[in-house]
N, C-alpha and C positions, 0 to 999 in steps of 0.2 A: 752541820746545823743540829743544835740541840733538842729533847724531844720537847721543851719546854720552847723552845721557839716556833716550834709549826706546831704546836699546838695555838700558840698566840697568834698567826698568819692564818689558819684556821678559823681562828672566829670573830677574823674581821670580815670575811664573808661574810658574817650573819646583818652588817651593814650594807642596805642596799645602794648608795653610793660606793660602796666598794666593789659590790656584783657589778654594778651597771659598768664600772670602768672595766671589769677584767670582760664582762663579754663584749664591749668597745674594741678593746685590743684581740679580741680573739676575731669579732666581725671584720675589723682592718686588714686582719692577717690572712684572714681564708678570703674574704671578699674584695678586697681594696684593692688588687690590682688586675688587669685584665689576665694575666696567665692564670692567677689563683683563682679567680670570678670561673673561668672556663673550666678549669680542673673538676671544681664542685658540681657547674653547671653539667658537664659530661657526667659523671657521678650519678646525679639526679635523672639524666636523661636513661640512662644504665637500669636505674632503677625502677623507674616506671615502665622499660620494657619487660622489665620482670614481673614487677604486675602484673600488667596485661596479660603475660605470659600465664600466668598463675590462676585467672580469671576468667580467659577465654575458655577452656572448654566446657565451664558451664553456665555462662552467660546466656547462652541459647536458650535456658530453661526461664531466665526473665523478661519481664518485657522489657521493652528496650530505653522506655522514657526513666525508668528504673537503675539505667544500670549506674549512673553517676552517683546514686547513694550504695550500690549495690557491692562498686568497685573500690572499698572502702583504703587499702593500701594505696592503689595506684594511683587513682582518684587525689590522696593525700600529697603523694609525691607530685604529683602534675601541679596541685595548687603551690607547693614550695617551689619550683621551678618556672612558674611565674611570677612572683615574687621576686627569683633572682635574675629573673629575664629584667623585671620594670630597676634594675641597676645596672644596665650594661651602658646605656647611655652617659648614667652620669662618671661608671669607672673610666670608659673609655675618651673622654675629656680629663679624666686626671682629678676629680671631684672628690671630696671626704666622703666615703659611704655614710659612715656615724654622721655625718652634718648636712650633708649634699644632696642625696636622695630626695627623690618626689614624696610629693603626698597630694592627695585629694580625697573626695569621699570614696570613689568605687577602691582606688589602693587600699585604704582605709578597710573597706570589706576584704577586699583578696588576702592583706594582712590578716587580719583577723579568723577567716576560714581557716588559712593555710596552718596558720596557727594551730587552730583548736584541731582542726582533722590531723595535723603529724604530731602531736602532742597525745590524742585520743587512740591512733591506733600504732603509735610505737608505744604504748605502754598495754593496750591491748592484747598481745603477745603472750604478759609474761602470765594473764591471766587464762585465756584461753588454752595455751598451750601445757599450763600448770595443772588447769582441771582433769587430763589427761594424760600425767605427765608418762608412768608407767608405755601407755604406747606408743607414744613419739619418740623418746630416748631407746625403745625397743624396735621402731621402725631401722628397715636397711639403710636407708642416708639419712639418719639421725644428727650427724653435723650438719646436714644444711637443713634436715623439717624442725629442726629443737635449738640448739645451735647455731646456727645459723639465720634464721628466724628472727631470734629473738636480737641477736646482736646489730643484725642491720636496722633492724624495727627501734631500736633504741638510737640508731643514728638517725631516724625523726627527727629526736624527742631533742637533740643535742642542736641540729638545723633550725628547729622553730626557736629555739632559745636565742637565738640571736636576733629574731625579725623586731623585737621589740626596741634593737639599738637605734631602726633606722626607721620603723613603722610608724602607725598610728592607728587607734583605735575610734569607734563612734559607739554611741548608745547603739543606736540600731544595729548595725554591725555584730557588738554583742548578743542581743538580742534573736539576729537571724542565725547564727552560728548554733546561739542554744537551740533554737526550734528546728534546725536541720540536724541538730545533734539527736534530739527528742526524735524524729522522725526516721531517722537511721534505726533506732533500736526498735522501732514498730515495725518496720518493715524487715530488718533482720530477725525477730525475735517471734514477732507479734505475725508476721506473715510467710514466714520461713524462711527468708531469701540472706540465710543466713552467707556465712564467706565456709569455701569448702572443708569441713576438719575432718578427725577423723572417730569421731563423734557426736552423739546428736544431741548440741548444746540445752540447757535447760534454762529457769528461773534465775538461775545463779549467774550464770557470766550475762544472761542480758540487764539483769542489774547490776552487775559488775560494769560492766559496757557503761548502762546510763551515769552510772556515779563517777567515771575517769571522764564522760564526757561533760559532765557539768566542773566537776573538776575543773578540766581544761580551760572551759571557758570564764571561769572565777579566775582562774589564772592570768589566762589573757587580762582580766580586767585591771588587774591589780599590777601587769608587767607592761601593756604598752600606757603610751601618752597617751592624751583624745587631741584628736584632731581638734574636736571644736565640739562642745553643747549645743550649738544648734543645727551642727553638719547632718544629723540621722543616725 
């Protein structure tokens, strides 16, 4: 192939009929059938015990009604991992993910969170761990605190991109996602209940933080369908 050709396949990308069909075929392929569905599903389940993992020994220091915003990775993974839980149903009848799948208001919401929070903090990563970069790349397991980190964190970001082949979004929805977004950064920034690093974050990444999670959720707006204008 010429370079004059994938440059031309290249910016039909920039057509979003063209995005929508390649992450269609990409949700088909990872999702669409019950081996695939369970692969990712395991995956997911993998990941959020690493969270946990990552989270628990200082969770003790918050309170405990606190710790679903506090647990900001894991927290992200569990919301994607329900999302592909509400499609086991219809894979395992043999259903088109892209056309099959449920929808109601509260999916509607789940969509939408799950969204915004692995969209927010797989890209969270590359900032946090950037403002610091010198000690983390100088830490002993530097592949998995910098490295490592940052590449699974970005398989979020790749997860959530597909919710919108099969999702749906609400005003409200939107709406709550941003005001849990907004309230994330008060409480990690504003209150200290930051996620463990290995510095004491400042002014910058918590505006950094608000601006990827408003982000996120402009994103959302513009990437799923609406369920309906008067669903919430």
């Amino acid at each position: 192939m010429s370079r004059a050709e994938r440059l031309r396949r290249l910016r039909r990308l920039r057509s979003p009929a063209v995005r929508r069909r390649v992450r269609a075929a990409i949700a088909a392929e990872l999702l669409g059938s019950p081996r695939s569905l369970a692969v990712v599903c395991a995956f997911t389940a993998f990941m959020v015990a690493v969270g946990v993992a990552y989270y628990a020994p200082t969770a003790g220091q918050v309170p405990v009604p606190l710790w679903p915003l506090y647990a900001d990775s894991a927290v992200a993974v569990a919301l994607g991992g329900a999302v592909l839980a509400s499609l086991v149903a219809t894979v395992r009848r043999g259903g088109d993910v892209t056309a099959d799948a449920p929808a109601s208001r509260p999916l509607a919401y789940l969509h939408t969170l799950a969204f915004v929070w692995l969209v927010t903090f797989g890209l969270w990563p590359l900032v946090s761990l950037n403002l610091a970069f010198g000690e983390y790349v100088a830490a002993p397991d530097a592949w998995i605190y910098y490295w490592g980190v940052i590449g699974t964190h970005l398989l979020f970001v790749g997860l959530a991109l597909l919710f919108p082949v099969f999702g749906r979004t609400t005003r409200g929805a939107l709406a709550t996602a941003l005001t849990l977004g907004v309230a994330n950064v008060v409480l990690d920034y504003g209150l200290g209940y930051h996620p463990p690093l290995l510095y004491e974050p400042g002014p910058l990444l918590a505006a950094a933080t608000l601006a990827i999670a408003v982000g996120a959720v402009a994103l959302a707006a513009r990437s799923f369908p609406r369920l309906s204008e008067d669903a919430g």
